[in-house]
The first five atom37 places (N, CA, C, CB, O) and aatype in JSON, in Angstrom:
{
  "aatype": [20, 20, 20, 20, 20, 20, 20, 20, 20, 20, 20, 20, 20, 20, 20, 20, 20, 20, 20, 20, 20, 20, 20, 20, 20, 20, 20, 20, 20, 20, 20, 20, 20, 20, 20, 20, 20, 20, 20, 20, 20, 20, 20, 20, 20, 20, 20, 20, 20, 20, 20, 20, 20, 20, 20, 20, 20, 20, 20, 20, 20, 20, 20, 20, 20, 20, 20, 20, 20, 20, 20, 20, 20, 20, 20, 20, 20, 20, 20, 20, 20, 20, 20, 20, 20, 20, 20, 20, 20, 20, 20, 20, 20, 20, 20, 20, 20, 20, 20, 20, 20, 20, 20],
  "atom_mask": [
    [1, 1, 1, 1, 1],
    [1, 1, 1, 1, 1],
    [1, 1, 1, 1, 1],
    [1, 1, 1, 1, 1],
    [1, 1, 1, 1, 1],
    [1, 1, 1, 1, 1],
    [1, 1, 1, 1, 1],
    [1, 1, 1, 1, 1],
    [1, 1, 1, 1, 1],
    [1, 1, 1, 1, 1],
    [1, 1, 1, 1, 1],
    [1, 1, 1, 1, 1],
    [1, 1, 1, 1, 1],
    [1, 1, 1, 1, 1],
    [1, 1, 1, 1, 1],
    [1, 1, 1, 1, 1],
    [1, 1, 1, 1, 1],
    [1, 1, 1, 1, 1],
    [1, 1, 1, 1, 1],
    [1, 1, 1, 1, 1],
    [1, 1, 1, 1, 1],
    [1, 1, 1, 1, 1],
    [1, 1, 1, 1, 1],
    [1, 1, 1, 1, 1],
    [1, 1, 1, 1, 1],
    [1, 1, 1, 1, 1],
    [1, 1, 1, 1, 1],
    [1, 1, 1, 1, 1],
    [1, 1, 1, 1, 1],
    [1, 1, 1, 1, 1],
    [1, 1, 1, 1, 1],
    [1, 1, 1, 1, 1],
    [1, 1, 1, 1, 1],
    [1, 1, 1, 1, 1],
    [1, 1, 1, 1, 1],
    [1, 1, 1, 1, 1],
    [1, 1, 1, 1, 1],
    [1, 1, 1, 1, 1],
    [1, 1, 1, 1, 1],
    [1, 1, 1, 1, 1],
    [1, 1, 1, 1, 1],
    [1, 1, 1, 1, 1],
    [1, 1, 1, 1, 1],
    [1, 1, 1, 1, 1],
    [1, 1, 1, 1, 1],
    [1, 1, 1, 1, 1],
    [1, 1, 1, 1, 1],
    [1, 1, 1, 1, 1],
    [1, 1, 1, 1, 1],
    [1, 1, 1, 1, 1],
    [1, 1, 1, 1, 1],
    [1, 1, 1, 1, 1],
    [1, 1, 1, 1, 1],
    [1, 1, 1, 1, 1],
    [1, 1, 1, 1, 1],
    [1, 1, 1, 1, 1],
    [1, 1, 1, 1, 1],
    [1, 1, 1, 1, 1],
    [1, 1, 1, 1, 1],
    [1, 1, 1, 1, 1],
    [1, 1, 1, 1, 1],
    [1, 1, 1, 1, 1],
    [1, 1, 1, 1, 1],
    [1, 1, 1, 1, 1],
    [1, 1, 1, 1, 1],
    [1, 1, 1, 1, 1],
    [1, 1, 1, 1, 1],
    [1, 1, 1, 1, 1],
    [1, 1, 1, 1, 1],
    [1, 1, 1, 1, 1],
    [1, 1, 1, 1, 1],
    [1, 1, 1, 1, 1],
    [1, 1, 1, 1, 1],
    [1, 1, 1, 1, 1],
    [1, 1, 1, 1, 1],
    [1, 1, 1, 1, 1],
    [1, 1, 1, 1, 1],
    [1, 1, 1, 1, 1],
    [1, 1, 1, 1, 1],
    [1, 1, 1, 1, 1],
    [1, 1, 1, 1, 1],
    [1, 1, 1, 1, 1],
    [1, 1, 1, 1, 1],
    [1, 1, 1, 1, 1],
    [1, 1, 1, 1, 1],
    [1, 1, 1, 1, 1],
    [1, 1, 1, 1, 1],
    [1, 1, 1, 1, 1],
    [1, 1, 1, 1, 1],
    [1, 1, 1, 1, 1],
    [1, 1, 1, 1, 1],
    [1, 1, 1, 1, 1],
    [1, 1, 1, 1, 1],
    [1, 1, 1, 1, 1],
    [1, 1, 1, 1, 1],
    [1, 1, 1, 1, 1],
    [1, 1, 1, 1, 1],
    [1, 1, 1, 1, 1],
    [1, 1, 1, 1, 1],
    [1, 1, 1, 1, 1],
    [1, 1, 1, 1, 1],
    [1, 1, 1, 1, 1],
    [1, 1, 1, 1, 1]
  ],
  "atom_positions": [
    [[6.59, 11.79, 18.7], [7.36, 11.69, 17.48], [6.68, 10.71, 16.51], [8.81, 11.24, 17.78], [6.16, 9.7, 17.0]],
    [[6.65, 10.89, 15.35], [5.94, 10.31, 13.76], [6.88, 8.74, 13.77], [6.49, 11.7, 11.88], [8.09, 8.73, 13.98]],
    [[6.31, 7.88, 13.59], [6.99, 7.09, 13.55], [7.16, 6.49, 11.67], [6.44, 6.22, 14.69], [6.26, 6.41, 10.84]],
    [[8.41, 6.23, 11.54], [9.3, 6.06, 10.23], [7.59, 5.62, 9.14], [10.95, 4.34, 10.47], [6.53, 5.19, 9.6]],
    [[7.87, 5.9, 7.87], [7.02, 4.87, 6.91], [7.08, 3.53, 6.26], [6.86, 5.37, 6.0], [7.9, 3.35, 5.36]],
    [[6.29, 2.58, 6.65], [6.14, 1.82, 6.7], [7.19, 1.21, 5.29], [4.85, 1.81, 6.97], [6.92, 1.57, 4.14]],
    [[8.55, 0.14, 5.64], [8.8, -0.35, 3.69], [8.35, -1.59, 3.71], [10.6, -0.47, 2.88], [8.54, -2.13, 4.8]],
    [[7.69, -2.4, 2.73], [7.25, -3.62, 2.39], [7.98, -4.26, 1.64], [6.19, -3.64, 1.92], [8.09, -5.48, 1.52]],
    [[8.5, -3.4, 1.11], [9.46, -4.14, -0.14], [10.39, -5.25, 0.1], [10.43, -3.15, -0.76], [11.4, -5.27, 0.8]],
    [[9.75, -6.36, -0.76], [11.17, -7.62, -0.81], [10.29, -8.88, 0.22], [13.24, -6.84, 0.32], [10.65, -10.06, 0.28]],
    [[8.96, -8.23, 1.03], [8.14, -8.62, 2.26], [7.51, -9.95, 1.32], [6.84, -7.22, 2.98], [7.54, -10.13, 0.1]],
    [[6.91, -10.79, 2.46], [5.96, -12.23, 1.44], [4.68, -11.71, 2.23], [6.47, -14.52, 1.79], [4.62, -11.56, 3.45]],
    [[3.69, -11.46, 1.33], [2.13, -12.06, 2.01], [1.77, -12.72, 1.18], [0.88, -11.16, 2.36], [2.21, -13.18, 0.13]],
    [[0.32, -12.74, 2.14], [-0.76, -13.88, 1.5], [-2.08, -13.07, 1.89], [-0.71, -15.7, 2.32], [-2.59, -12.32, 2.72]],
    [[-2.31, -13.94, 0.4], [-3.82, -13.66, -0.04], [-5.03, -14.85, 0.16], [-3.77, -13.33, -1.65], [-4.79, -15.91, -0.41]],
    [[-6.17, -14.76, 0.86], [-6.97, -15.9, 0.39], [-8.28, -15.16, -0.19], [-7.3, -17.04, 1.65], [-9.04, -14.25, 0.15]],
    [[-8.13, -16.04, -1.21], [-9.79, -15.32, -2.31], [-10.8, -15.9, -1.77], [-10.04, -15.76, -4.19], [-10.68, -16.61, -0.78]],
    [[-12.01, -15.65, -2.41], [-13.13, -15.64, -1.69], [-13.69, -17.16, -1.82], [-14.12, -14.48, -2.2], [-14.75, -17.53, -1.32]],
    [[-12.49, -18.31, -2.87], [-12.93, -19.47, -3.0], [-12.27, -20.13, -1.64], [-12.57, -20.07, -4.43], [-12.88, -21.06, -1.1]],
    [[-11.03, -19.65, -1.08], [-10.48, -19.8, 0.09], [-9.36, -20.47, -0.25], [-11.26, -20.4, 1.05], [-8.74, -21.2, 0.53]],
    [[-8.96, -20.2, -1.7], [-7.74, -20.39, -2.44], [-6.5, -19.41, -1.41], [-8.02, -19.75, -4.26], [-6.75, -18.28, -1.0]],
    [[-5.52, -19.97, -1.2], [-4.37, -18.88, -0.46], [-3.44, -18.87, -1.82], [-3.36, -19.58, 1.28], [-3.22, -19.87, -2.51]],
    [[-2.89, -17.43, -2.09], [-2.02, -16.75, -2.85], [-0.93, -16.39, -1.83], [-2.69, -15.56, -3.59], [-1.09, -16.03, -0.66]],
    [[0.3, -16.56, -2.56], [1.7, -15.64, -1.94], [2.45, -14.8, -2.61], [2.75, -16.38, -1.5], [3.02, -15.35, -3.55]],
    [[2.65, -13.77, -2.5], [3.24, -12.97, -3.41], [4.12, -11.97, -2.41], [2.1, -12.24, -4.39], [3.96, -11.87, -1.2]],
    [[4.99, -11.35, -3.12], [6.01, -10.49, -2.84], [5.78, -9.37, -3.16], [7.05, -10.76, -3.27], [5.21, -9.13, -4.22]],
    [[6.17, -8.44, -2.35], [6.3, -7.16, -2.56], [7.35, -6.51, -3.16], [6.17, -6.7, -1.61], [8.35, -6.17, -2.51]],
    [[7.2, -6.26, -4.63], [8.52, -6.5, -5.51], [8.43, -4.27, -5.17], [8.23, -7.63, -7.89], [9.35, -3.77, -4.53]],
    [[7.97, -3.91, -5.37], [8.03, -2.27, -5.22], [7.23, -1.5, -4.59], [7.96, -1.67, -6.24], [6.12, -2.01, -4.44]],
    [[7.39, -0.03, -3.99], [5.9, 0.3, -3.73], [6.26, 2.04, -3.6], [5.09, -0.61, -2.08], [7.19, 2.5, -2.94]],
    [[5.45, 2.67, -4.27], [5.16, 4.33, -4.21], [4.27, 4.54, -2.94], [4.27, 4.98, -5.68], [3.22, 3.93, -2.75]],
    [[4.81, 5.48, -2.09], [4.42, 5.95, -1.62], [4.19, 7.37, -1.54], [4.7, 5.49, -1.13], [5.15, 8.14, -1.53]],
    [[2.74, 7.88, -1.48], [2.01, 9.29, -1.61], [1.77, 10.14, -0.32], [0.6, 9.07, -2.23], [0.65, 9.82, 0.08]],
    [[2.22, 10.92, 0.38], [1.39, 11.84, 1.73], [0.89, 12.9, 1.12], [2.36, 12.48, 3.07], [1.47, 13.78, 0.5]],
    [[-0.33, 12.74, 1.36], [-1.49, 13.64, 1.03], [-1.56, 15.07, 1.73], [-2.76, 12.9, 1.39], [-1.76, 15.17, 2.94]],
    [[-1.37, 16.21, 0.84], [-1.48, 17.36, 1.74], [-2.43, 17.9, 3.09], [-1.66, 18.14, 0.92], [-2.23, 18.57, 4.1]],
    [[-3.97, 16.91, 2.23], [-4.91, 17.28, 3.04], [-5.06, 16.46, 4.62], [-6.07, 17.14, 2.16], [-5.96, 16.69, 5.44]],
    [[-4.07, 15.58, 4.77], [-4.06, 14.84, 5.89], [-2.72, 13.96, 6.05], [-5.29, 14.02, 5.86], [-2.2, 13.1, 5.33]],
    [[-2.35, 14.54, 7.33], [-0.76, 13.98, 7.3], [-0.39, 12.79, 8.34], [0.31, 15.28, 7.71], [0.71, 12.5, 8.79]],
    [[-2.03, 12.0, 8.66], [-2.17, 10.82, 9.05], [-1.99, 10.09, 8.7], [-2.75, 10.54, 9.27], [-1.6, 9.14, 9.38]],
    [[-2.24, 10.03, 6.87], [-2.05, 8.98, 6.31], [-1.19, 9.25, 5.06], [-3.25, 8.38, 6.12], [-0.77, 10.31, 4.59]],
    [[-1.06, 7.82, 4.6], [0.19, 7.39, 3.86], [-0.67, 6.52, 2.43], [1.38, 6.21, 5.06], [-0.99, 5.33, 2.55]],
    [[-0.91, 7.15, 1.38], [-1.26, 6.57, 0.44], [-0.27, 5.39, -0.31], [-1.6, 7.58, -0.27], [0.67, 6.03, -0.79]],
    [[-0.13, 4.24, -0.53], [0.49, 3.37, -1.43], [-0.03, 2.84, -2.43], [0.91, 2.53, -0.94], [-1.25, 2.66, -2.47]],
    [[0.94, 2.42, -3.61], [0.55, 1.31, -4.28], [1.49, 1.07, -4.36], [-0.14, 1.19, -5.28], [2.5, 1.77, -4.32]],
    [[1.23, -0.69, -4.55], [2.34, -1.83, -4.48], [1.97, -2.28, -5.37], [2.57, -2.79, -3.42], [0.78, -2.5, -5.62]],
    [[3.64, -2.69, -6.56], [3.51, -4.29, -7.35], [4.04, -4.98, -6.36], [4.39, -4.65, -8.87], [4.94, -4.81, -5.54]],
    [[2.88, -6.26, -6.76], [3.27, -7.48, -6.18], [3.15, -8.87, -7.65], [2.04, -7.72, -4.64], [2.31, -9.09, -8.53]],
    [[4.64, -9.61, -7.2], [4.76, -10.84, -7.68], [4.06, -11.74, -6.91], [6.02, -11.18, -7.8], [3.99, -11.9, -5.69]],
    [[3.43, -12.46, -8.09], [2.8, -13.86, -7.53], [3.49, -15.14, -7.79], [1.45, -14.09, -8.11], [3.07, -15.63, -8.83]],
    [[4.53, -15.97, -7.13], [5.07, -17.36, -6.66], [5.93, -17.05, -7.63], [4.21, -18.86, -6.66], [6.4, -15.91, -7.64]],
    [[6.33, -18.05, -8.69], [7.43, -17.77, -9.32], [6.49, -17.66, -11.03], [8.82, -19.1, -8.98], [7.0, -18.28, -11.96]],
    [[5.62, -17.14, -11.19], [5.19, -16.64, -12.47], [5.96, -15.2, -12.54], [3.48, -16.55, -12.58], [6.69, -14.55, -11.8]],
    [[5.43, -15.08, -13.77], [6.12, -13.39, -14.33], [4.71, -12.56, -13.93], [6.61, -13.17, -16.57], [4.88, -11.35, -13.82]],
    [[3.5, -12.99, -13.72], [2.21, -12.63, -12.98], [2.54, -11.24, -11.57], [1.59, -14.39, -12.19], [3.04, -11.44, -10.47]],
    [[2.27, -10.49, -11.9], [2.39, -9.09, -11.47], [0.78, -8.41, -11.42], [3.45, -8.26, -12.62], [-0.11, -8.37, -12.26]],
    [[0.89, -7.79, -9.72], [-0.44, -7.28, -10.12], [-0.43, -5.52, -8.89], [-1.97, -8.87, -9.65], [-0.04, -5.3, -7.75]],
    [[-0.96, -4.81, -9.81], [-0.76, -3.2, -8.64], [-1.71, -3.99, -7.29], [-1.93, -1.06, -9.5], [-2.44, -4.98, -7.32]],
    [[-1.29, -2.93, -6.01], [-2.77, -2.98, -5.25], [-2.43, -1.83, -4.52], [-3.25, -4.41, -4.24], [-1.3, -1.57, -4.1]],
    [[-3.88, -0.87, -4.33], [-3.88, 0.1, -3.69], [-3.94, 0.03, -2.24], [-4.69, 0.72, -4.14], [-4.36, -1.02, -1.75]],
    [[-3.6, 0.94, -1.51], [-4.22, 1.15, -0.14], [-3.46, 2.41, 0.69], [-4.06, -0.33, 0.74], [-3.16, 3.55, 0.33]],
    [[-3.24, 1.55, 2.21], [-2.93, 3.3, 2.94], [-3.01, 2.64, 4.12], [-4.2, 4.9, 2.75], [-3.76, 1.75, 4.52]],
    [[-1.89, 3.38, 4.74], [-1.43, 3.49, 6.33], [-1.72, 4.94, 7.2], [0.27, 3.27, 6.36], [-1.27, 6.07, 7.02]],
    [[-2.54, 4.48, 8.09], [-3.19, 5.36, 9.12], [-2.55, 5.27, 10.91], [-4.9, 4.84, 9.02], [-2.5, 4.24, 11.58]],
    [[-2.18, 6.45, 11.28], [-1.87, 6.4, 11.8], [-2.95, 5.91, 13.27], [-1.23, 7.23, 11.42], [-3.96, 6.57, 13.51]],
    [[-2.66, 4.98, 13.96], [-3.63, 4.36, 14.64], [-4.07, 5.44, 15.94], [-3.05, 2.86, 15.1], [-3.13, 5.87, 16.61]],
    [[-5.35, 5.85, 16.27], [-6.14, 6.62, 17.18], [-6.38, 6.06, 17.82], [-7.04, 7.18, 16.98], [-5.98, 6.5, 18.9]],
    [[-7.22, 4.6, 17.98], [-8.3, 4.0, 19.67], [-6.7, 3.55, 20.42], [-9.96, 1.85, 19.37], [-5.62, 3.36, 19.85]],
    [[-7.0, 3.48, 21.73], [-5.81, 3.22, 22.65], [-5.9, 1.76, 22.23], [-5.92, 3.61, 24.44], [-6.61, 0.99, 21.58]],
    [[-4.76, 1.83, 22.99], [-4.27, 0.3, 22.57], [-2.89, -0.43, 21.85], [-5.2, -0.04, 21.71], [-2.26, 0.55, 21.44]],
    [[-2.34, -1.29, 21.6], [-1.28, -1.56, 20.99], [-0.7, -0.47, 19.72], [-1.58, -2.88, 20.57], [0.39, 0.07, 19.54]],
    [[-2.07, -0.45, 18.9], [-1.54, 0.52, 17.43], [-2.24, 2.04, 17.65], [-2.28, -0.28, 15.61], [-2.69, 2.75, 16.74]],
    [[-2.22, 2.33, 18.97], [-1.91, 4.02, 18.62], [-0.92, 4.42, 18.9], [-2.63, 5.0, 19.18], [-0.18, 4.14, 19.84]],
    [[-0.78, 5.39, 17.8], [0.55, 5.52, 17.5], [1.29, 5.26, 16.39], [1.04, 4.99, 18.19], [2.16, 6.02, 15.98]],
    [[0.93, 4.03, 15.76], [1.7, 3.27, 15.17], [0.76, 3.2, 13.64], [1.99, 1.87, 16.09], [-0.43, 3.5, 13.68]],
    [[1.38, 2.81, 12.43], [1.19, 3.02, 10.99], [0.01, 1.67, 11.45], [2.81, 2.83, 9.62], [0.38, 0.82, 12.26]],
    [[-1.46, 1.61, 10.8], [-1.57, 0.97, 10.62], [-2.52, 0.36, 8.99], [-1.65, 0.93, 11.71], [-3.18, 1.31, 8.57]],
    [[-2.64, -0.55, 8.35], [-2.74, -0.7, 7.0], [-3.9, -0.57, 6.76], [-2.29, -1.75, 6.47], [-4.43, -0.83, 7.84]],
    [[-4.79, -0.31, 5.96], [-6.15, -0.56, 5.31], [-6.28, -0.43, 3.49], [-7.16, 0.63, 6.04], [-5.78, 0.44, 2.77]],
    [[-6.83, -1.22, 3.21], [-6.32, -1.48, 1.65], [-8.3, -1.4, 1.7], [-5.02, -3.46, 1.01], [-8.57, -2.13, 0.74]],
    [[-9.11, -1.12, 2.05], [-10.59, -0.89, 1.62], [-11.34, 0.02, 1.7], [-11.26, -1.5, 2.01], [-11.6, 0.44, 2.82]],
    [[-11.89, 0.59, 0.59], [-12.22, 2.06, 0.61], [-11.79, 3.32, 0.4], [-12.46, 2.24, 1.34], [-12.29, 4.42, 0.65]],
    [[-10.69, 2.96, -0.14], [-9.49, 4.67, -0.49], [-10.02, 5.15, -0.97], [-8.13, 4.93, -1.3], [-10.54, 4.77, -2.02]],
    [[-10.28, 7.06, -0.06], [-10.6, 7.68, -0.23], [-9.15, 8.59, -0.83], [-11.43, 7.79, 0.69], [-8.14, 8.85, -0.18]],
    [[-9.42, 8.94, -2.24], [-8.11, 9.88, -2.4], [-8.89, 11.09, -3.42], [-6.49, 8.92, -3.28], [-9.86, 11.01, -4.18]],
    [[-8.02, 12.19, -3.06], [-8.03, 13.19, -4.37], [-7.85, 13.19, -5.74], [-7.33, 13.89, -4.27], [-7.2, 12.32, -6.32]],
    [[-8.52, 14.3, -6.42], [-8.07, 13.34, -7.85], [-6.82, 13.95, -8.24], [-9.22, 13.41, -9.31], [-6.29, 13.49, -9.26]],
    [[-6.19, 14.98, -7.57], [-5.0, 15.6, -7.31], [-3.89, 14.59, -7.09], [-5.16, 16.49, -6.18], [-2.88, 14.39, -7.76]],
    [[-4.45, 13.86, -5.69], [-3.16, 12.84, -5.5], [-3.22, 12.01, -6.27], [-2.94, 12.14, -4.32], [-2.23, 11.38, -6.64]],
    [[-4.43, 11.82, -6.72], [-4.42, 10.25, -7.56], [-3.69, 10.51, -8.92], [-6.18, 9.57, -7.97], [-3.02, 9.64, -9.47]],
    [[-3.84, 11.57, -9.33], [-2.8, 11.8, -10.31], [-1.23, 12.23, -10.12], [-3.34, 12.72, -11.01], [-0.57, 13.0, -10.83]],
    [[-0.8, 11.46, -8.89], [0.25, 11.97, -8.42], [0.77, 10.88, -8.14], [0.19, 12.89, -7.48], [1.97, 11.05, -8.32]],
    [[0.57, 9.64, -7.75], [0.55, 8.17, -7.58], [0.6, 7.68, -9.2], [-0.92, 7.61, -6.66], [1.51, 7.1, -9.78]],
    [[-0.2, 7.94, -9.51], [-0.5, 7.63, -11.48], [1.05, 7.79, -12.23], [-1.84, 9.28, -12.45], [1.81, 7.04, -12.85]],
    [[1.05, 9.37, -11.76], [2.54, 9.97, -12.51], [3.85, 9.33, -12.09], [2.81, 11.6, -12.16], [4.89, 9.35, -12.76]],
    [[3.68, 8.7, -10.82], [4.89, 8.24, -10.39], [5.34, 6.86, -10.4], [5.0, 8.6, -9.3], [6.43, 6.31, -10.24]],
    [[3.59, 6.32, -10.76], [3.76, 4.6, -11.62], [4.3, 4.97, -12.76], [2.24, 3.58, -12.06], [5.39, 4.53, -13.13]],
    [[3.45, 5.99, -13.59], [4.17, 5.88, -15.15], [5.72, 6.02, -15.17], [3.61, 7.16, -16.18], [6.39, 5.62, -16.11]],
    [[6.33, 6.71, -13.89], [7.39, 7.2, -14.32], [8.27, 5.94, -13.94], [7.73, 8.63, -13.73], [9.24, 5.87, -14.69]],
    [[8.24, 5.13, -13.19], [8.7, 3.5, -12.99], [8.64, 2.95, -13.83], [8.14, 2.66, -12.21], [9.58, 2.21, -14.11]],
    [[7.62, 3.02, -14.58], [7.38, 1.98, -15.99], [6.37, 1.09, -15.45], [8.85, 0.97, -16.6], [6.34, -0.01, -16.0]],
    [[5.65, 1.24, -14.65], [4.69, 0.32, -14.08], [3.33, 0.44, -15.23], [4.29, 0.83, -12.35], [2.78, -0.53, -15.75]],
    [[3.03, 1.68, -15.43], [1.9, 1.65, -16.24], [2.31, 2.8, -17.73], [0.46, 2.18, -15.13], [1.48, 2.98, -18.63]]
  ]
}
């Protein structure tokens, strides 16, 4: 059995940049896309708030359903590097920011 899709929303992470500055931000919303051509994965984009500024920023990525044995097969797991998407879906993610008012 598929296990549920992943919600982030309302969630705190953290970021550290490459100066080794740490960021925290919230996961104020997030669209989620399943791609016809593969029903492994789970395309997102998330706004995220940063601390208590009005500072808002998208970020792409995608949940894969995990293959090598081990704890996460089976299970959603995240990768935000390298999205590979259609330009089909990507205009399908696009349409459904604009339609939020995100962009």
């Amino acid at each position: 059995m598929r296990p549920e899709y992943p919600n982030n929303i309302g969630k705190k992470r953290r970021l550290t940049g490459i100066n080794g500055d740490r960021r925290i931000f919230v996961i104020q919303d997030e669209i989620r896309h399943c791609p016809k051509s593969n029903s492994d994965k789970v395309i997102y984009l998330q706004k995220m708030k940063f601390g208590d500024s009005r500072h808002s920023e998208l970020r792409f990525g995608y949940y894969m359903l995990g293959k090598k044995p081990g704890r996460m097969c089976g299970r959603w797991v995240w990768g935000q590097f390298s999205l590979q998407i259609s330009s089909s879906d990507l205009c399908a993610v696009l349409n459904k920011a604009k339609t939020k008012g995100w962009i």
